[in-house]
C-alpha positions as CSV (number, residue, x, y, z in Angstrom):
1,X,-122.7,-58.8,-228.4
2,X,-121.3,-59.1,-231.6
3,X,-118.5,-58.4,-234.3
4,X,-118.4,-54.7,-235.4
5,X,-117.3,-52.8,-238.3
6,X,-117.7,-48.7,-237.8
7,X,-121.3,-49.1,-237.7
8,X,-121.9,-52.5,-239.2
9,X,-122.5,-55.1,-236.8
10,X,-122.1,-59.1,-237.2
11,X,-123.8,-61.3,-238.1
12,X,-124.9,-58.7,-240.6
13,X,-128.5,-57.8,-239.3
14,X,-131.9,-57.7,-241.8
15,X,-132.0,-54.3,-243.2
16,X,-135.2,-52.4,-242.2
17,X,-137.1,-50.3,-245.0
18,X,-135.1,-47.7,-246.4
19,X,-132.2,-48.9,-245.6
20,X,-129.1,-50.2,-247.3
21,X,-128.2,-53.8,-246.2
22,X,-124.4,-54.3,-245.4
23,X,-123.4,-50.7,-244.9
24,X,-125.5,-48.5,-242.5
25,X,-122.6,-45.9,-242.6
26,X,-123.7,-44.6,-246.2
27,X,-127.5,-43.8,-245.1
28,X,-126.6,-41.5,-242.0
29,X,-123.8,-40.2,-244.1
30,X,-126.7,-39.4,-246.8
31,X,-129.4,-38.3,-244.7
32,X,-126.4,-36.2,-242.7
33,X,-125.3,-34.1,-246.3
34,X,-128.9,-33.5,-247.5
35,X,-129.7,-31.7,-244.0
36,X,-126.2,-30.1,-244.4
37,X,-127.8,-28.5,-247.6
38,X,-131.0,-28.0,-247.0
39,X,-129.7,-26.0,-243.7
40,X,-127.1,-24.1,-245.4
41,X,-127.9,-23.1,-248.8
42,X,-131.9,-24.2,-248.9
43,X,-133.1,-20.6,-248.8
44,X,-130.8,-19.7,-251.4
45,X,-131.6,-22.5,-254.1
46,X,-135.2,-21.9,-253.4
47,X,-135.2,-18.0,-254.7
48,X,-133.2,-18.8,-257.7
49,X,-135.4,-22.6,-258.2
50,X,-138.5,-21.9,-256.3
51,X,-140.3,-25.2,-257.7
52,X,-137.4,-27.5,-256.4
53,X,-135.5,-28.0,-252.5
54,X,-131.6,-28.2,-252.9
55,X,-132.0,-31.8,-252.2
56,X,-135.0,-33.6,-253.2
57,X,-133.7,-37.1,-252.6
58,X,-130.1,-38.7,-250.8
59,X,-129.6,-42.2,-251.7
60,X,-126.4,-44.8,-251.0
61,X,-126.5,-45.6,-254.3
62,X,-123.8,-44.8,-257.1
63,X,-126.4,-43.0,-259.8
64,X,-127.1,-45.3,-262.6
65,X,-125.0,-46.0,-266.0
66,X,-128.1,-45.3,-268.2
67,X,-130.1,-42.5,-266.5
68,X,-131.7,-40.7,-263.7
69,X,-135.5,-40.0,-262.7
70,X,-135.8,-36.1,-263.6
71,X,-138.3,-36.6,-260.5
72,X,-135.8,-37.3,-258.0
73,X,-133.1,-34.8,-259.1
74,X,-131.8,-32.7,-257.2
75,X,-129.9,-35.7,-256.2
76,X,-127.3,-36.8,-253.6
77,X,-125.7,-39.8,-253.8
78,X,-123.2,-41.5,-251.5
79,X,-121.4,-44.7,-252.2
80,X,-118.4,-47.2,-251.7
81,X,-116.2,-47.7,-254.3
82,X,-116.3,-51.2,-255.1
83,X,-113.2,-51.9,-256.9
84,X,-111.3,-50.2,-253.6
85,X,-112.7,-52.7,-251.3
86,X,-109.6,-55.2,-251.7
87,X,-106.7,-53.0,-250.5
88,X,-105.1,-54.0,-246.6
89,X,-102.6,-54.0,-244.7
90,X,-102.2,-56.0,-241.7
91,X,-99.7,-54.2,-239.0
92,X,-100.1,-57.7,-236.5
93,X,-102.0,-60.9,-236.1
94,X,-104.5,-58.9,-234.9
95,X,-104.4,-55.1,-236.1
96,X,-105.2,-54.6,-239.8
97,X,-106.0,-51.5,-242.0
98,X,-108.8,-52.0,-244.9
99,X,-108.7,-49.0,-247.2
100,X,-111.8,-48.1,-249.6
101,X,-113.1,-45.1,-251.5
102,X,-116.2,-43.3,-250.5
103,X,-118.0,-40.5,-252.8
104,X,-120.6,-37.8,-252.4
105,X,-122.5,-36.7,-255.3
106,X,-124.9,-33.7,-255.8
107,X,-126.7,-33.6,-258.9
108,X,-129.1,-31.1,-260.0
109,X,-131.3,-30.4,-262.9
110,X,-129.3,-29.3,-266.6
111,X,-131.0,-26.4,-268.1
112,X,-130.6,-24.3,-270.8
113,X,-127.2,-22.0,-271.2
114,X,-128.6,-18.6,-270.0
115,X,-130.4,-20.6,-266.6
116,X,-126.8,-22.3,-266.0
117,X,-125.4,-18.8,-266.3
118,X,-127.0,-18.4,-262.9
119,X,-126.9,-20.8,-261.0
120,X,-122.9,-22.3,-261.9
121,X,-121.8,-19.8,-259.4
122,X,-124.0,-22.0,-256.8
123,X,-122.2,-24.7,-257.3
124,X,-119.4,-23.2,-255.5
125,X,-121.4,-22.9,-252.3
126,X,-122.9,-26.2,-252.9
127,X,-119.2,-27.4,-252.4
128,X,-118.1,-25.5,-249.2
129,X,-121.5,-26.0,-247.4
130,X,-120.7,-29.7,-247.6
131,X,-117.1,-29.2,-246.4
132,X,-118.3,-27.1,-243.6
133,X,-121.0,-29.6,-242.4
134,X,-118.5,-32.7,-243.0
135,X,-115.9,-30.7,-241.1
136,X,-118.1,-30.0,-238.1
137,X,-119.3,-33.5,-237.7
138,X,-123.2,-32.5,-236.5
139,X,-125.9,-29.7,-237.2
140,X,-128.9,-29.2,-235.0
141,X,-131.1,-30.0,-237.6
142,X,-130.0,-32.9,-237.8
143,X,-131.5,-35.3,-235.6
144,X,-131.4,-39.2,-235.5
145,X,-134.9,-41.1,-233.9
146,X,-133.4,-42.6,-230.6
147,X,-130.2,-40.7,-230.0
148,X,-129.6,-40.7,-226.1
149,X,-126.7,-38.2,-226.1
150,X,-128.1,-35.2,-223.8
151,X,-126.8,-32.4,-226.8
152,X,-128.1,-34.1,-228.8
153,X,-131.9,-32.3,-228.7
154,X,-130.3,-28.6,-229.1
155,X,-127.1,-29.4,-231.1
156,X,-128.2,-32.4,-233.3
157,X,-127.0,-36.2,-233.7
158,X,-123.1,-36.5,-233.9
159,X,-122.5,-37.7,-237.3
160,X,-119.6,-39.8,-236.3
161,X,-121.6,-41.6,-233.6
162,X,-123.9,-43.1,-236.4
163,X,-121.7,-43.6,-238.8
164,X,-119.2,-45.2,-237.1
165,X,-116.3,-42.8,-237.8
166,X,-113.4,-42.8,-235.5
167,X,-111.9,-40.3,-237.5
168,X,-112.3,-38.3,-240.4
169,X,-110.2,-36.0,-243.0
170,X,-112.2,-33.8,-245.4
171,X,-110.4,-33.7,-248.6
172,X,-112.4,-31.2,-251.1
173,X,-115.4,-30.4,-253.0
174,X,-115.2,-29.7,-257.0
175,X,-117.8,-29.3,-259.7
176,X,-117.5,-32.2,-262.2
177,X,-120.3,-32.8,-265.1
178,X,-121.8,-37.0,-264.9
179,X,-122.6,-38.1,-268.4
180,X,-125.0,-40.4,-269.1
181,X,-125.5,-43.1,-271.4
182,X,-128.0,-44.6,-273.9
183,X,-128.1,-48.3,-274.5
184,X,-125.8,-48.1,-276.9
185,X,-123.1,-46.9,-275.2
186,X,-123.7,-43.3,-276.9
187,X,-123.6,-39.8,-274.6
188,X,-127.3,-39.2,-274.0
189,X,-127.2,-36.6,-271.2
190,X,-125.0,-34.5,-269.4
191,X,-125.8,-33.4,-265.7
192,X,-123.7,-30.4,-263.7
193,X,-122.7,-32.3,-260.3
194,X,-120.6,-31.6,-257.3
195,X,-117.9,-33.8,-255.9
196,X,-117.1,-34.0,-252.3
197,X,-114.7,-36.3,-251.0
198,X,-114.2,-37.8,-247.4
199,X,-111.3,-39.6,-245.6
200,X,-112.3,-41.9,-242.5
201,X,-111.1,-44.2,-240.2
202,X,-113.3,-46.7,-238.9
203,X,-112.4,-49.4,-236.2
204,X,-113.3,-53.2,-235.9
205,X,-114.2,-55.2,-233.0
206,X,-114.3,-59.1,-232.9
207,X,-116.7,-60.5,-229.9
208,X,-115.2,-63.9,-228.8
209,X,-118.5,-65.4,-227.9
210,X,-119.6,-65.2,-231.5
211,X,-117.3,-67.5,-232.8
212,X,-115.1,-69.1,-230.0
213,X,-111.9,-66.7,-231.0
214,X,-109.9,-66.8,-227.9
215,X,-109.0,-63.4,-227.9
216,X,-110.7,-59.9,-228.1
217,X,-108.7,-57.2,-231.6
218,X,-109.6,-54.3,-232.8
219,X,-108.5,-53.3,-236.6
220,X,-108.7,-50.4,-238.4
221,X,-110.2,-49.5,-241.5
222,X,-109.1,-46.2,-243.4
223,X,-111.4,-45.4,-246.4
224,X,-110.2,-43.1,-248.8
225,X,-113.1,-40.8,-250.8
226,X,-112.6,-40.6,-254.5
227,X,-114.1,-37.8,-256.6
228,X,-115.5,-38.9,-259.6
229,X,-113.8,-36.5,-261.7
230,X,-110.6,-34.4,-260.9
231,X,-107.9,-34.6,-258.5
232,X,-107.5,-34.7,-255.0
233,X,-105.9,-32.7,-252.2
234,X,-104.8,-33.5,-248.7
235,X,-106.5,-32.2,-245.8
236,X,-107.0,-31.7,-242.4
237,X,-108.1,-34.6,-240.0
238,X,-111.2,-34.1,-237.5
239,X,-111.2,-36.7,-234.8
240,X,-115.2,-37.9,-233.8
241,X,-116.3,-36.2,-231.0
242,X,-117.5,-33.4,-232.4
243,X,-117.3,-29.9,-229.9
């Protein structure tokens, strides 16, 4: 056995190809939201941008200061805060809370005025299709390799299984714009994005016969999502089971 954190284990295991060392959570969560929009508004994007998917890439990365690779856009992006990470309260010797931001980033492709004429009303959609699929917690076409739950084959991987979400709270979507910068420190481009923001709680286990700790705790960690631009609201919360 070993210590847990949501779906970090310790001592931190090697991360595999493709995958982000130190926080599993963020690459389910990534993988989760790009089927989420491929599923729910893939059709759609496609008639109006038939050379392009909705999402051609999801990484757990925060998108970079000084650019983006036109050839991975559209984009989704999912990341911690870092400057968030600090924030705890400890309710006993051995219950404590850890509170950090999470955000989810979609960014497409700018174009010209008359193309964004068309396709701002998308972003809309873009917004509530991730709410939707956040809210519901799985999607059948979303499946992870190995998953032995029995629904799994007909109603998809439980997102809070892999993650390691005890609970969650969707707070919103919004359209925001990302600006970019040259090495200067000057504007040099300005992408269209949606912000979607997430609320979980994820619990902690210590395993005694890692260390010699004489007794077994669980704590809590409650991660707060952050847009990158606007205000947020208060939501409902969705416990992990899924239905």
């Amino acid at each position: 056995m070993a210590h847990s954190t949501g779906a970090l284990s310790w001592p931190l295991p090697v991360a595999t190809a493709g995958t982000t060392l130190g926080d599993p959570a963020l690459d389910y969560l990534a993988s989760y939201c790009k089927a989420v929009l491929l599923y729910y508004c893939g059709t759609a994007w496609a008639a109006r941008c038939p050379n392009e998917p909705v999402v051609r890439t999801a990484k757990a990365v925060r998108p970079g200061l000084y650019g983006l690779s036109p050839a991975e856009l559209p984009a989704l992006f999912v990341w911690r805060e870092p400057d968030s990470m600090n924030r705890r309260d400890e309710f006993t010797d051995d219950l404590e809370s850890a509170t950090s931001a999470l955000s989810i980033l979609w960014i497409p492709h700018p174009s010209d005025a008359a193309d964004e004429t068309g396709r701002a009303p998308m972003w809309f959609a873009i917004g509530r299709a991730l709410e939707r699929g956040l809210k519901d917690g799985r999607l059948a076409t979303w499946l992870v390799a190995g998953d032995t739950d029995p629904t799994a084959a007909a109603r998809g991987s439980l997102l809070a299984t892999w993650c390691g979400f005890a609970r969650r709270r969707v707070i919103g979507a919004e359209p925001t714009e990302i600006q970019l910068l040259n090495a200067t420190g000057e504007t040099a481009a300005r992408y269209p994005a949606v912000s979607t923001k997430l609320e979980v709680i994820e619990e902690g286990v210590r395993d005694p016969s890692v260390d010699g700790h004489p007794t077994l705790f669980g704590w809590v960690c409650f991660v707060q999502a952050t847009a990158v631009g606007g205000s947020s609201s208060v939501g409902n919360i969705y416990d992990s089971g899924g239905d």
